[in-house]
Each structure stands twice: as C-alpha cells, then as structure tokens.
N, CA, C and O atoms as a CHARMM CRD file, in Angstrom:
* protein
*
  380
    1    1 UNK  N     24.05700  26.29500 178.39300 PROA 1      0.00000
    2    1 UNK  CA    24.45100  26.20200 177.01300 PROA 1      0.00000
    3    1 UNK  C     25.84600  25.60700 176.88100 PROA 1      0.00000
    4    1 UNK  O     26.30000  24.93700 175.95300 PROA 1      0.00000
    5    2 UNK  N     26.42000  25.99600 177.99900 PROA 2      0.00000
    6    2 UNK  CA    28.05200  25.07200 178.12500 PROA 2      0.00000
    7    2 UNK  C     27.82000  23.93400 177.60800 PROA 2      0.00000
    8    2 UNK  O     27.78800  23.57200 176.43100 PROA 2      0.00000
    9    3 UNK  N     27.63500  23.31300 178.70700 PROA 3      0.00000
   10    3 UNK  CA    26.88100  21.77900 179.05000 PROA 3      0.00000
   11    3 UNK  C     26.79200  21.24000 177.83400 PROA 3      0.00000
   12    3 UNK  O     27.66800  20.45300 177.47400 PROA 3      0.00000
   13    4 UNK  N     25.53500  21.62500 176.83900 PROA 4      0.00000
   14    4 UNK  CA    25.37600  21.03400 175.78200 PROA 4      0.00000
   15    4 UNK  C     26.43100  21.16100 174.95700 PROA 4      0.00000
   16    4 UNK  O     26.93500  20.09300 174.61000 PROA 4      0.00000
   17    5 UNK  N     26.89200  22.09700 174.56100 PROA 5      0.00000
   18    5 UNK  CA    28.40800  22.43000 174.23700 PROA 5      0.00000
   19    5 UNK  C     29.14400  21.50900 174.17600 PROA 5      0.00000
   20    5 UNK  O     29.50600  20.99500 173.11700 PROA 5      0.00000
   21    6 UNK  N     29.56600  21.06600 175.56800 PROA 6      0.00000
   22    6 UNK  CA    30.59200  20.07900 176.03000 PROA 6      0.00000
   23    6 UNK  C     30.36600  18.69500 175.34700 PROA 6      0.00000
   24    6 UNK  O     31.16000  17.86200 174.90900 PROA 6      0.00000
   25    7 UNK  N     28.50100  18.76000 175.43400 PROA 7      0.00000
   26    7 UNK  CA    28.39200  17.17000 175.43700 PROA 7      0.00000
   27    7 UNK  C     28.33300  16.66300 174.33600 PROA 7      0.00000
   28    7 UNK  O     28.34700  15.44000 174.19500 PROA 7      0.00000
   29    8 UNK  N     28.25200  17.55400 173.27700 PROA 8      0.00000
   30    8 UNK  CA    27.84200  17.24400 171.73100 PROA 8      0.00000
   31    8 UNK  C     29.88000  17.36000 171.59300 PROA 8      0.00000
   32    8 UNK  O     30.44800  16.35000 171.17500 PROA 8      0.00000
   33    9 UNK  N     30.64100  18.45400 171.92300 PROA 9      0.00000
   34    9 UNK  CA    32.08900  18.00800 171.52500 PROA 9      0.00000
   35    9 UNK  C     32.48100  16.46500 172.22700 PROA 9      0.00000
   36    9 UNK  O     32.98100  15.83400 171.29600 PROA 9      0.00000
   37   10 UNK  N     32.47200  15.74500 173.24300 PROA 10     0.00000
   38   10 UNK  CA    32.52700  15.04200 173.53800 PROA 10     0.00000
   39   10 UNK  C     32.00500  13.61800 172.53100 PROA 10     0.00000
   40   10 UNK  O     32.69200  12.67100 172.14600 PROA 10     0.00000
   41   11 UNK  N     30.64600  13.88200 172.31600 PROA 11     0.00000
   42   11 UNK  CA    30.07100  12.91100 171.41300 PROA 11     0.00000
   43   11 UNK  C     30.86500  13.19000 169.83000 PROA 11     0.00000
   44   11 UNK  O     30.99200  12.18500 169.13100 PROA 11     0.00000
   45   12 UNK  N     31.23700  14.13700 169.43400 PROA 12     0.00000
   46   12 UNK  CA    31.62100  14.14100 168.21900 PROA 12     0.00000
   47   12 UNK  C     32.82800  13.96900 168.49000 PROA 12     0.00000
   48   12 UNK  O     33.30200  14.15700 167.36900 PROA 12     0.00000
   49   13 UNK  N     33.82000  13.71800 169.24000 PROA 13     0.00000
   50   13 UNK  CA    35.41200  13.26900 169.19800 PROA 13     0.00000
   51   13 UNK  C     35.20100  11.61400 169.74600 PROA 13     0.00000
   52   13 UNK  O     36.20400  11.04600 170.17900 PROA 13     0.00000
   53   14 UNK  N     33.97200  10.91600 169.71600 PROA 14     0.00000
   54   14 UNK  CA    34.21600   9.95000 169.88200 PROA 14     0.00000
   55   14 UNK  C     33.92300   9.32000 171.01700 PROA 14     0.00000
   56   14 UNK  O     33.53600   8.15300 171.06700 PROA 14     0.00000
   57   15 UNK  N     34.12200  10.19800 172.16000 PROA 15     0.00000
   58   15 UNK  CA    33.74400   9.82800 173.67600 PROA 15     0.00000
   59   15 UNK  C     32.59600   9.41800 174.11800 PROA 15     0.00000
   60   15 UNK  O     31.62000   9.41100 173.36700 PROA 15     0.00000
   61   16 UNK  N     32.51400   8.98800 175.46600 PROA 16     0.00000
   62   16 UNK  CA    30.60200   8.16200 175.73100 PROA 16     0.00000
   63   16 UNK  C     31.08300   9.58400 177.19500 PROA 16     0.00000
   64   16 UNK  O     32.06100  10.10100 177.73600 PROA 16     0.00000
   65   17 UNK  N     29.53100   9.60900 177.20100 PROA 17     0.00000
   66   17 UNK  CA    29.12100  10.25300 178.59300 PROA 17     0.00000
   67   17 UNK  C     29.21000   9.87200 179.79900 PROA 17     0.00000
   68   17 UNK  O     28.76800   8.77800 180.15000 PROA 17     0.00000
   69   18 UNK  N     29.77900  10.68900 180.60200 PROA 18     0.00000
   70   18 UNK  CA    29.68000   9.50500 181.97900 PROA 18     0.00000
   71   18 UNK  C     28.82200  10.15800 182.86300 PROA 18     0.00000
   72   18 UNK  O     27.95500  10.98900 182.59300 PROA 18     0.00000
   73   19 UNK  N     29.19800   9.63100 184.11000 PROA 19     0.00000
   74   19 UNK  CA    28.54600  10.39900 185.09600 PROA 19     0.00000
   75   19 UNK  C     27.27100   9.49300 185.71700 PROA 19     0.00000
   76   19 UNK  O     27.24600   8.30900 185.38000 PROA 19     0.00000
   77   20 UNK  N     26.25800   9.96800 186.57000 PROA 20     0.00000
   78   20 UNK  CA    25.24000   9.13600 186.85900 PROA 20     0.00000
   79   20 UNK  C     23.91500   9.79300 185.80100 PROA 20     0.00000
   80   20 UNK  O     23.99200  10.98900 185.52100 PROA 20     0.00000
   81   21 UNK  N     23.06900   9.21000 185.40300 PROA 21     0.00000
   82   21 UNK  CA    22.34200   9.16400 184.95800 PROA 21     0.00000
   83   21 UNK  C     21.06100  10.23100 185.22700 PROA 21     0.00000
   84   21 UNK  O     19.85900   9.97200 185.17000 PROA 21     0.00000
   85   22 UNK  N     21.55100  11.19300 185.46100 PROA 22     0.00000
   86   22 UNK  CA    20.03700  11.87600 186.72400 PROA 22     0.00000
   87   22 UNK  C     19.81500  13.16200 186.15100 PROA 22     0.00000
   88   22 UNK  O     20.89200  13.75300 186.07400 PROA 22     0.00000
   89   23 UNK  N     19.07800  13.68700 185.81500 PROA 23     0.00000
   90   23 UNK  CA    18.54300  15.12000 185.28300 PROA 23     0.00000
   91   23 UNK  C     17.69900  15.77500 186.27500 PROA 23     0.00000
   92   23 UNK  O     16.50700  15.49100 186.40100 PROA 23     0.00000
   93   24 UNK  N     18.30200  16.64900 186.98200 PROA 24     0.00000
   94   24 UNK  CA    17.98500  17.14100 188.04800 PROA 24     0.00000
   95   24 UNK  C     16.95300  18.74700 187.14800 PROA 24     0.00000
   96   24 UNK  O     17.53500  19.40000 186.28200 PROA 24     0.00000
   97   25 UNK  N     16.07100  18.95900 187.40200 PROA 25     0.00000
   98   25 UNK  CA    15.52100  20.32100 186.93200 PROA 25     0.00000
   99   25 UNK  C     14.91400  21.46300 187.62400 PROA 25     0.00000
  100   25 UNK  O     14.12900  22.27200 187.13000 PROA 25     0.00000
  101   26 UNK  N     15.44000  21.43400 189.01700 PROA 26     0.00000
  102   26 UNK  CA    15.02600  22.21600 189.66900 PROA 26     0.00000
  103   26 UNK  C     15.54500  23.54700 189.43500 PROA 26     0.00000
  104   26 UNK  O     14.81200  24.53300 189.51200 PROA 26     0.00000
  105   27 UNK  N     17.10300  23.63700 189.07800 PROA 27     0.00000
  106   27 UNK  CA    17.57500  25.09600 188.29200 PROA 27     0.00000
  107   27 UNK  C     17.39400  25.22500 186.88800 PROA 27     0.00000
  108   27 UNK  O     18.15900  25.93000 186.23000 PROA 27     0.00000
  109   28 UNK  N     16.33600  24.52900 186.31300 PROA 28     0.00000
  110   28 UNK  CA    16.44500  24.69500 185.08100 PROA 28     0.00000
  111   28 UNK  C     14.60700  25.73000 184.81500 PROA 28     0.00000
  112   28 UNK  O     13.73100  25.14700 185.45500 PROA 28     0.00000
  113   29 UNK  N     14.19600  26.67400 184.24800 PROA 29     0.00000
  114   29 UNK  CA    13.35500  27.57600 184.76400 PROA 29     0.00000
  115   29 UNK  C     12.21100  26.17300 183.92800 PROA 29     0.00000
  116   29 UNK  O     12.33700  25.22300 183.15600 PROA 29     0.00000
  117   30 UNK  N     11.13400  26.87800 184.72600 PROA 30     0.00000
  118   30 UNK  CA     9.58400  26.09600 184.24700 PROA 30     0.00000
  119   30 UNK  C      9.37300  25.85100 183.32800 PROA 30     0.00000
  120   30 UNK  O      8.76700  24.78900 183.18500 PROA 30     0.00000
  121   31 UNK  N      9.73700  26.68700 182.04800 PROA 31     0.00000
  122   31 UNK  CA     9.37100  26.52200 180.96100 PROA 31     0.00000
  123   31 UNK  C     10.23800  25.70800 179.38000 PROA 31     0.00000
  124   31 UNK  O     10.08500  25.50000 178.17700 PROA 31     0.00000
  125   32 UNK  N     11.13200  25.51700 180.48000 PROA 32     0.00000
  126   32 UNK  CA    12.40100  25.09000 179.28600 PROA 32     0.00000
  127   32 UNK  C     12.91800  23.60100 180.00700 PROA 32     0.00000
  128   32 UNK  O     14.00400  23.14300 179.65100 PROA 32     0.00000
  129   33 UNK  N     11.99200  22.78900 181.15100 PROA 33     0.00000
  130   33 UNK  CA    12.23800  21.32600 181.75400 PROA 33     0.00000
  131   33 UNK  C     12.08500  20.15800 180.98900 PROA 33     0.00000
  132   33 UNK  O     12.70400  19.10000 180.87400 PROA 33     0.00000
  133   34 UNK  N     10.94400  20.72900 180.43500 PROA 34     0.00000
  134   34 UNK  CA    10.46600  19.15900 179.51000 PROA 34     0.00000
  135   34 UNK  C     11.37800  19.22500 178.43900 PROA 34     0.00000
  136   34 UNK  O     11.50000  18.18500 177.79100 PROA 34     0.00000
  137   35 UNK  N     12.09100  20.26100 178.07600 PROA 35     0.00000
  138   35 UNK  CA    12.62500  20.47700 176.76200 PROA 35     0.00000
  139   35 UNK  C     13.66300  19.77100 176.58900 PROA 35     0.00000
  140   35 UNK  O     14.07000  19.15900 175.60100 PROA 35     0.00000
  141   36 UNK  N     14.11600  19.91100 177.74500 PROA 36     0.00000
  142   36 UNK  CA    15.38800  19.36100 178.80200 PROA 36     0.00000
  143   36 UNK  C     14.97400  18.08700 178.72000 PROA 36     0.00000
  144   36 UNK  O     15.16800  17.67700 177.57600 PROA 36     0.00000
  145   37 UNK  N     14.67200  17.58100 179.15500 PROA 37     0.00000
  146   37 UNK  CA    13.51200  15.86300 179.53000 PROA 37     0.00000
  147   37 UNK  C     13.76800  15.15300 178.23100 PROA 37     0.00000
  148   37 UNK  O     14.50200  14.16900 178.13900 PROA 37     0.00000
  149   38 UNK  N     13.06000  15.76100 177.13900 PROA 38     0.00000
  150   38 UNK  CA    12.77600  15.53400 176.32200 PROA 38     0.00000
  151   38 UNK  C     14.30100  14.82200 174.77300 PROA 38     0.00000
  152   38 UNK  O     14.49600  14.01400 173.86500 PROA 38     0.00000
  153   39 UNK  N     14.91100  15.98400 175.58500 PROA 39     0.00000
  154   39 UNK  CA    16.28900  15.64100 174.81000 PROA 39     0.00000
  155   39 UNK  C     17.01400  14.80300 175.37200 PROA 39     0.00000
  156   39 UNK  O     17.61600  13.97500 174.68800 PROA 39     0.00000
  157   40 UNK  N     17.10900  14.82300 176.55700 PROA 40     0.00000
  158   40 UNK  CA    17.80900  13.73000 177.04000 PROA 40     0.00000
  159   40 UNK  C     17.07700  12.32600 176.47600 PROA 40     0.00000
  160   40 UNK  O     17.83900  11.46300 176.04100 PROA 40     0.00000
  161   41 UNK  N     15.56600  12.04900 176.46400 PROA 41     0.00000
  162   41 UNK  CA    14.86400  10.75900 176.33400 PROA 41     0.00000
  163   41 UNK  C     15.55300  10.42000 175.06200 PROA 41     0.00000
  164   41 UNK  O     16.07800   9.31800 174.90100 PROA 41     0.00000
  165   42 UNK  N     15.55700  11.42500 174.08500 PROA 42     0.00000
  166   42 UNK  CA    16.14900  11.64200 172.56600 PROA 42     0.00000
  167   42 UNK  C     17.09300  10.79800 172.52500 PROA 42     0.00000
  168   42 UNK  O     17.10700   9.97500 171.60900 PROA 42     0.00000
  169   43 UNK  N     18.14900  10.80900 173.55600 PROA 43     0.00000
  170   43 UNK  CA    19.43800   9.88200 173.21600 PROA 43     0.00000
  171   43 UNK  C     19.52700   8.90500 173.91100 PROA 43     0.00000
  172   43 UNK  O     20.61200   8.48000 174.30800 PROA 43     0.00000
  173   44 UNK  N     18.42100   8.38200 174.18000 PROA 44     0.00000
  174   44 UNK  CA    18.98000   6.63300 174.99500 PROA 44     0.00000
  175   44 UNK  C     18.36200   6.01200 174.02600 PROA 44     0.00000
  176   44 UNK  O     17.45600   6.43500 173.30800 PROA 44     0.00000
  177   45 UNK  N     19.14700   4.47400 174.03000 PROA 45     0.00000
  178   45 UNK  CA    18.92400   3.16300 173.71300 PROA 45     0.00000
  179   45 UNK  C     17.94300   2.61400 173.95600 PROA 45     0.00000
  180   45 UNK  O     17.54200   2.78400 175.10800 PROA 45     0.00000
  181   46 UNK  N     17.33900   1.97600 173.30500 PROA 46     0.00000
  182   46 UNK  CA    16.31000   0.71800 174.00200 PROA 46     0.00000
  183   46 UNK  C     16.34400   0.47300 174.94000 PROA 46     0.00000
  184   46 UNK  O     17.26100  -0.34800 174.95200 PROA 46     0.00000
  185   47 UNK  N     15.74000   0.62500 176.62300 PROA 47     0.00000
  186   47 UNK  CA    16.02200  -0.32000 177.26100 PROA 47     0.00000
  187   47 UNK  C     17.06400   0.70100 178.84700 PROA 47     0.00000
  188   47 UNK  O     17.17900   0.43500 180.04300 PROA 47     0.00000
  189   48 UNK  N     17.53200   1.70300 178.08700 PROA 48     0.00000
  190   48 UNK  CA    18.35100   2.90300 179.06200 PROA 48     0.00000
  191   48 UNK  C     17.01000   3.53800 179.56500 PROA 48     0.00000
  192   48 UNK  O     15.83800   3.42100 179.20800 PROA 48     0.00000
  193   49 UNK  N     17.63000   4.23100 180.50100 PROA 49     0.00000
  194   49 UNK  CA    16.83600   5.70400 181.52700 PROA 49     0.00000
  195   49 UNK  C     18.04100   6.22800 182.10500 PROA 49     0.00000
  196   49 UNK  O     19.25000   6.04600 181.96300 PROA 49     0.00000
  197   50 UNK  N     17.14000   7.07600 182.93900 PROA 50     0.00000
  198   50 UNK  CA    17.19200   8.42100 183.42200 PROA 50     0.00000
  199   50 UNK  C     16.62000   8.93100 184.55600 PROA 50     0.00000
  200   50 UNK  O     15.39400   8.83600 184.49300 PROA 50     0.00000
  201   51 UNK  N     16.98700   9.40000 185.49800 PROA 51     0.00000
  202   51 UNK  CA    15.96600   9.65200 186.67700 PROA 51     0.00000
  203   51 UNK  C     15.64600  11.41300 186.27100 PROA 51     0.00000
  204   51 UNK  O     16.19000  12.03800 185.36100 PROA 51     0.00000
  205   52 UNK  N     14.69400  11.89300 187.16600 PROA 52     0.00000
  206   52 UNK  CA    14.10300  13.29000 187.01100 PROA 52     0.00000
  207   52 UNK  C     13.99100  13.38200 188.13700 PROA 52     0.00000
  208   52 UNK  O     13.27100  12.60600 188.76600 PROA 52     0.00000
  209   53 UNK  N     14.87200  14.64200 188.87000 PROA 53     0.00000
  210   53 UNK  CA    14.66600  14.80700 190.29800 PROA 53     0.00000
  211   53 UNK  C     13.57500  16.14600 190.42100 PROA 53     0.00000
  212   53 UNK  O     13.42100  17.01100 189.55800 PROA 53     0.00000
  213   54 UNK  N     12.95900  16.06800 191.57600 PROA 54     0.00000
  214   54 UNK  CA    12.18900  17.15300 191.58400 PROA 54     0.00000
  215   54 UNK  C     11.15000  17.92800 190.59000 PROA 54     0.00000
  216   54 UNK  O     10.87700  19.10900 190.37800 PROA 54     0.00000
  217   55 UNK  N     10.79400  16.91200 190.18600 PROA 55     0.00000
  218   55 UNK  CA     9.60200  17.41500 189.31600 PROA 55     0.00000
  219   55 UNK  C      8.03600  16.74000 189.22500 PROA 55     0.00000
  220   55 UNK  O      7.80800  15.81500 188.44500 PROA 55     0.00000
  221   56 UNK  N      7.26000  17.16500 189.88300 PROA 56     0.00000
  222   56 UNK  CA     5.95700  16.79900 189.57600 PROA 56     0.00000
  223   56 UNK  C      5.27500  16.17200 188.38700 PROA 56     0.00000
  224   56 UNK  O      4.61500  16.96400 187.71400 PROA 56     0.00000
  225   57 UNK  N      5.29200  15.07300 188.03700 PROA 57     0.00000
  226   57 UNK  CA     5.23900  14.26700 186.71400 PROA 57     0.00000
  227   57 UNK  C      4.06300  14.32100 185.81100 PROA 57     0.00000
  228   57 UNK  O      4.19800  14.25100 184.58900 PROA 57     0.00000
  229   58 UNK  N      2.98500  14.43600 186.35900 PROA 58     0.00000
  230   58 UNK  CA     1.25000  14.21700 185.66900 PROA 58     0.00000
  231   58 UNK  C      1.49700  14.86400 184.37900 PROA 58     0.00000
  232   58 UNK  O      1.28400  14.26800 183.32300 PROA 58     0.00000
  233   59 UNK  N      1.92100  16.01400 184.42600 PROA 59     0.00000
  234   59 UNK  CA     2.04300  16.98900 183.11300 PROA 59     0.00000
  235   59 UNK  C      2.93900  16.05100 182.06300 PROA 59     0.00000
  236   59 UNK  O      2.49400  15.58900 181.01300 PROA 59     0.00000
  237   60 UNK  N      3.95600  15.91300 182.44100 PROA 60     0.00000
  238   60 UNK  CA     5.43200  15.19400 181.99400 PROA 60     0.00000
  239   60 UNK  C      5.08300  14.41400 181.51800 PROA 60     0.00000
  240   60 UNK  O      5.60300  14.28500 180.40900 PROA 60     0.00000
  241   61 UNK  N      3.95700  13.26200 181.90300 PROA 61     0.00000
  242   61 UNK  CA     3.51800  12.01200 181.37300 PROA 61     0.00000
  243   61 UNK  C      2.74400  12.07100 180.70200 PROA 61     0.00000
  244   61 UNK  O      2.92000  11.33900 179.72800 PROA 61     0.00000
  245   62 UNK  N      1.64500  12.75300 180.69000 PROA 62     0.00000
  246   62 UNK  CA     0.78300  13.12900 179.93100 PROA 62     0.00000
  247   62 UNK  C      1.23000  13.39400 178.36800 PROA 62     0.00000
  248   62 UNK  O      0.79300  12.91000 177.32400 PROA 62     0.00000
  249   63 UNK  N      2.51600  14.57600 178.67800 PROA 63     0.00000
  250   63 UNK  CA     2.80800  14.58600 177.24200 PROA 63     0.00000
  251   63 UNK  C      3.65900  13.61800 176.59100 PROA 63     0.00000
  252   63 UNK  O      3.80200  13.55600 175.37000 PROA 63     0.00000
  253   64 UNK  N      4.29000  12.77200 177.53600 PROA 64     0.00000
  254   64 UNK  CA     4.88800  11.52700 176.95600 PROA 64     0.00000
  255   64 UNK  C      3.83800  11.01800 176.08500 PROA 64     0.00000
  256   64 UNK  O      3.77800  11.14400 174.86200 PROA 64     0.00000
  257   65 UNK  N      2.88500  10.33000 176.98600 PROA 65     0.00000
  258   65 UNK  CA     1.93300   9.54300 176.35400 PROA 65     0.00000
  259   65 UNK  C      1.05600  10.27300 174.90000 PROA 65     0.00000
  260   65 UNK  O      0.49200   9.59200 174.04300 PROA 65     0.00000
  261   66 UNK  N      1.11900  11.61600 174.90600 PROA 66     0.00000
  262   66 UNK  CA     0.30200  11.94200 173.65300 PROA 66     0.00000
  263   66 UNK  C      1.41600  12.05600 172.66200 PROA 66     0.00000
  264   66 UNK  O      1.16300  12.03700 171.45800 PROA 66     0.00000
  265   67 UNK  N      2.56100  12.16700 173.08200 PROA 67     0.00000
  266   67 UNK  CA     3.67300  12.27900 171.44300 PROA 67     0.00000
  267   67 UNK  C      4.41200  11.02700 171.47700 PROA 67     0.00000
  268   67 UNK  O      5.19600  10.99100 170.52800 PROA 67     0.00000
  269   68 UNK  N      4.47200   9.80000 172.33800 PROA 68     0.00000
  270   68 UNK  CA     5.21100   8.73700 172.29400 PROA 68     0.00000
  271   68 UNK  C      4.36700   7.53200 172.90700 PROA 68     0.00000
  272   68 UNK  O      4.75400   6.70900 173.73600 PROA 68     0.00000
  273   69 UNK  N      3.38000   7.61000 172.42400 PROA 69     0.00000
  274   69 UNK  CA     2.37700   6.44000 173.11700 PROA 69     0.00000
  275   69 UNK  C      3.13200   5.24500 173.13000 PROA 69     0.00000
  276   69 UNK  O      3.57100   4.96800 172.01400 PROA 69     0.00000
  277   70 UNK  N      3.53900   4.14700 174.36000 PROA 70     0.00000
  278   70 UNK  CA     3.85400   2.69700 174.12300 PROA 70     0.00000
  279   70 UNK  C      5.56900   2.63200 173.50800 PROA 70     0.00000
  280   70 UNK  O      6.01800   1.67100 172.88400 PROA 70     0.00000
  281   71 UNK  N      6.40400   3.97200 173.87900 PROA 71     0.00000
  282   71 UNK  CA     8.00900   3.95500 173.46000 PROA 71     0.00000
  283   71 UNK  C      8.74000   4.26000 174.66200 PROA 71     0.00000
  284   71 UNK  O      9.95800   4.43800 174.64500 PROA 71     0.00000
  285   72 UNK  N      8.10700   4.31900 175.60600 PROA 72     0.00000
  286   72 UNK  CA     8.61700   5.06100 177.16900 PROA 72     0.00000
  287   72 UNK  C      7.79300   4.18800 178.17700 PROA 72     0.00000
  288   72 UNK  O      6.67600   3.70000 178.00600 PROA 72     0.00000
  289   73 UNK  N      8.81200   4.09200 179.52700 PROA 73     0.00000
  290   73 UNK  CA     8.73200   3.52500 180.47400 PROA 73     0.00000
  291   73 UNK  C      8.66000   5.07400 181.85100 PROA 73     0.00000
  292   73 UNK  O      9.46800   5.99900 181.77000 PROA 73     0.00000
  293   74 UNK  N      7.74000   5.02900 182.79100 PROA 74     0.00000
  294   74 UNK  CA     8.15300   5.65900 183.73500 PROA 74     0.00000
  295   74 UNK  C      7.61500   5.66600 184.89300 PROA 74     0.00000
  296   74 UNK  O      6.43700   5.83400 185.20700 PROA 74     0.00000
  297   75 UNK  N      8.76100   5.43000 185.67900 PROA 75     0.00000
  298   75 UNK  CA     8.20200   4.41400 187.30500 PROA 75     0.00000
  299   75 UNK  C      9.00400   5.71500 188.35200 PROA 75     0.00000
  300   75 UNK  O     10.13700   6.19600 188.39300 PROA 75     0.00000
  301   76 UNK  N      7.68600   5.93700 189.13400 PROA 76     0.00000
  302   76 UNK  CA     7.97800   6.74200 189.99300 PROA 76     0.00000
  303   76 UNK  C      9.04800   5.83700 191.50300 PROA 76     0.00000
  304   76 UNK  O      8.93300   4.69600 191.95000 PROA 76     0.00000
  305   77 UNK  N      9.87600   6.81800 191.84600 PROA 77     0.00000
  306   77 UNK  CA    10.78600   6.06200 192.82800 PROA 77     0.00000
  307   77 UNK  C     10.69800   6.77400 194.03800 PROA 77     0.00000
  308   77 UNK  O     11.15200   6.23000 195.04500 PROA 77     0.00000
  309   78 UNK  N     10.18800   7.90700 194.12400 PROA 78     0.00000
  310   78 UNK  CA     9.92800   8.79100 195.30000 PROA 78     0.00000
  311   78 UNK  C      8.76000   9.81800 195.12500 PROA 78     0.00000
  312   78 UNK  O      8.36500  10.23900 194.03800 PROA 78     0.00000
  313   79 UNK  N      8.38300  10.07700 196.06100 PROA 79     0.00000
  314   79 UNK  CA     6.65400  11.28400 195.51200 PROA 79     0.00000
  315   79 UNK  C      6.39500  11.51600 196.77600 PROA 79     0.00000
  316   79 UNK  O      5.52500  11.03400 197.50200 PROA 79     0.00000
  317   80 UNK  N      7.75000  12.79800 197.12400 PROA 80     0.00000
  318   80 UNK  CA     6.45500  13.86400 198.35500 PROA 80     0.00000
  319   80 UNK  C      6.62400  14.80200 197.90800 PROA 80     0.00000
  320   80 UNK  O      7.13500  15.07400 196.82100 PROA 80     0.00000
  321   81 UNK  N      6.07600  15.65400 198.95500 PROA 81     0.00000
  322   81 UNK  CA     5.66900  17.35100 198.23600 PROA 81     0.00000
  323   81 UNK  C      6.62700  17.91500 197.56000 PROA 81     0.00000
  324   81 UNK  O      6.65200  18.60900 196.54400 PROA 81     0.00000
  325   82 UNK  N      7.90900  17.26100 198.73100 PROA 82     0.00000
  326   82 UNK  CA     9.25400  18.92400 197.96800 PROA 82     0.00000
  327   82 UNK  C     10.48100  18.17400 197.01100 PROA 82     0.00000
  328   82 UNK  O     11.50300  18.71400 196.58800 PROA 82     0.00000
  329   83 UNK  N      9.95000  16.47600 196.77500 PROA 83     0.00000
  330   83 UNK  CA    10.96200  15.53600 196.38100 PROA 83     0.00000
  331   83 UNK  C      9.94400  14.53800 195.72400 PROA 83     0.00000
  332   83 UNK  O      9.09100  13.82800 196.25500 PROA 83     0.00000
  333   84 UNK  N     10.37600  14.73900 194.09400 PROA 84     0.00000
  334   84 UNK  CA    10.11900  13.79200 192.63200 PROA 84     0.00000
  335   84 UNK  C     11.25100  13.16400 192.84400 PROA 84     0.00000
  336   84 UNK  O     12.12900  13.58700 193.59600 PROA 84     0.00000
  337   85 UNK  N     11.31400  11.98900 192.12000 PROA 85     0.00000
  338   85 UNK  CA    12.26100  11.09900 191.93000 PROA 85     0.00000
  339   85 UNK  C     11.47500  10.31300 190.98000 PROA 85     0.00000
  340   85 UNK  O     10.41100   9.76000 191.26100 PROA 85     0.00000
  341   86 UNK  N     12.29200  10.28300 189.37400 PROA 86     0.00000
  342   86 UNK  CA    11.34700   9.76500 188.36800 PROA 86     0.00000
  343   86 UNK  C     11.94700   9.05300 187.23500 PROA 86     0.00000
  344   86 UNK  O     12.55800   9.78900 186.46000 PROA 86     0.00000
  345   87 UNK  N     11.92300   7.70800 186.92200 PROA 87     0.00000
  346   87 UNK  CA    12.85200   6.83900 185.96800 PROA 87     0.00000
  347   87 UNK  C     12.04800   6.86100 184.62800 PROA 87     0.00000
  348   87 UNK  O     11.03200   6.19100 184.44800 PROA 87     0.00000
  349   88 UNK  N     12.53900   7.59600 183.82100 PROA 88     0.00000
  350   88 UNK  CA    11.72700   8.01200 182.32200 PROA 88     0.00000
  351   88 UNK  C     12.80600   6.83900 181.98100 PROA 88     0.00000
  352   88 UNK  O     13.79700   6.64700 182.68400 PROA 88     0.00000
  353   89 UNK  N     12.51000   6.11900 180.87800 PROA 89     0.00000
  354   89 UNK  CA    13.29200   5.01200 180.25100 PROA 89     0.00000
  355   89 UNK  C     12.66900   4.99100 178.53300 PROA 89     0.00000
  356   89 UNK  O     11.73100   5.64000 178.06900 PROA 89     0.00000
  357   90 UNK  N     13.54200   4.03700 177.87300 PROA 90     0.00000
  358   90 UNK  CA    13.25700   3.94600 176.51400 PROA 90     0.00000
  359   90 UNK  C     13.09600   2.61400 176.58900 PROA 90     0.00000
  360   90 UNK  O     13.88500   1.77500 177.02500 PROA 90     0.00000
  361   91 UNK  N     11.46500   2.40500 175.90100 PROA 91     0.00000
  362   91 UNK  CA    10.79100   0.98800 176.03700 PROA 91     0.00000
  363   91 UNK  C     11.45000  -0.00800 175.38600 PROA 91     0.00000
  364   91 UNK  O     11.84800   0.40600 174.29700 PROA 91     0.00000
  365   92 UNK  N     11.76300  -1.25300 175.60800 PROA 92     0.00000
  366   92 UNK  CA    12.26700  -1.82100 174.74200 PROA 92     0.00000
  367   92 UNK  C     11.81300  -2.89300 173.82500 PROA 92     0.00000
  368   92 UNK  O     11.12200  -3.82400 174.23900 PROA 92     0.00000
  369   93 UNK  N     12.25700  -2.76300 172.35600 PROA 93     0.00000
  370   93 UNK  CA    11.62400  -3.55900 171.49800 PROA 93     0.00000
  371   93 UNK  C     11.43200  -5.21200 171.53800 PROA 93     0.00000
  372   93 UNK  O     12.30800  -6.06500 171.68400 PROA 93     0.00000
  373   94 UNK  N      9.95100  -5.38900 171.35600 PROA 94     0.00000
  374   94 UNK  CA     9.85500  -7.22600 171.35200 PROA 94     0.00000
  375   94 UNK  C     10.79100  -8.01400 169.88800 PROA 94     0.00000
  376   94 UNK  O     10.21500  -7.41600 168.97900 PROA 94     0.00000
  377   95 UNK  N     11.31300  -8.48200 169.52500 PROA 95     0.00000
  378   95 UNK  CA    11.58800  -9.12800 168.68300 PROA 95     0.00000
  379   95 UNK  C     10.81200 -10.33400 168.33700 PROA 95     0.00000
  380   95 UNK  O     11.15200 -11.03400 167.38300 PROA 95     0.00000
C-alpha cells in the first residue's frame, strides 16, 4: 500500500516513474496479481510494456483477451516450471 502511495504522490507532484519496467508477483498473494497486472496495464501508453515475472500466463491472457480483445500485446520471453517471464504491452494504434 506504500508503494502505491508513493507512486500516485510522485505522479501528482509532477514526476515520471523510474526504475525498470518489471512487475514481479511472486510476493504479491494469488488473489490480488492480476489486480496488480491489471493496473499497471492501466497506465501505459500506446506502444509501452511491462514484463511479469513468475507467473503462469493462460489464465492472465485469457482474461486479457475477454475484457480487452485486440488493445494488448503479450509475448512470452521465458516459460519453465519455476520461471514466467512475460511482456504484457499496450497495442498500438493504426492511424
């Protein structure tokens, strides 16, 4: 709850986020990941991502595709048992 805290004072005094790009959810409990996922997708640009470490995707995508059909990009970068590695992105518009 910090975290978000921080990041919304940060965004409201003006500041950009830094850091690397990666949403790790392995300490974040089962039921509150996508929620997580989900908000982060919330604030990128056209055309930005995000990696997702450690998380088994089928579910993840699935619900991409039924609440954001054709607005999201997501290319797996690693897939073994104990290691996800996953680039959720924001599709970008044709002009």
């Amino acid at each position: 709850m910090l975290a978000v805290r921080g990041t919304m004072l940060t965004l409201l005094a003006g500041g950009a986020l830094g850091g690397p790009p990666v949403l790790d959810v392995r300490e974040i409990p089962h039921g509150r990941r996508h929620l997580r996922i989900f908000a982060r997708y919330g604030r990128l640009s056209p055309g930005e991502g995000f990696l997702v470490n450690n998380h088994g995707p089928k579910p993840l995508r699935r619900e991409f595709e039924a609440t954001r059909t054709g607005t999201h990009t997501c290319d797996y970068l690693e897939s073994r048992r104990e290691t996800w590695r996953v680039r959720i992105g924001k599709a970008t518009v044709d002009a």
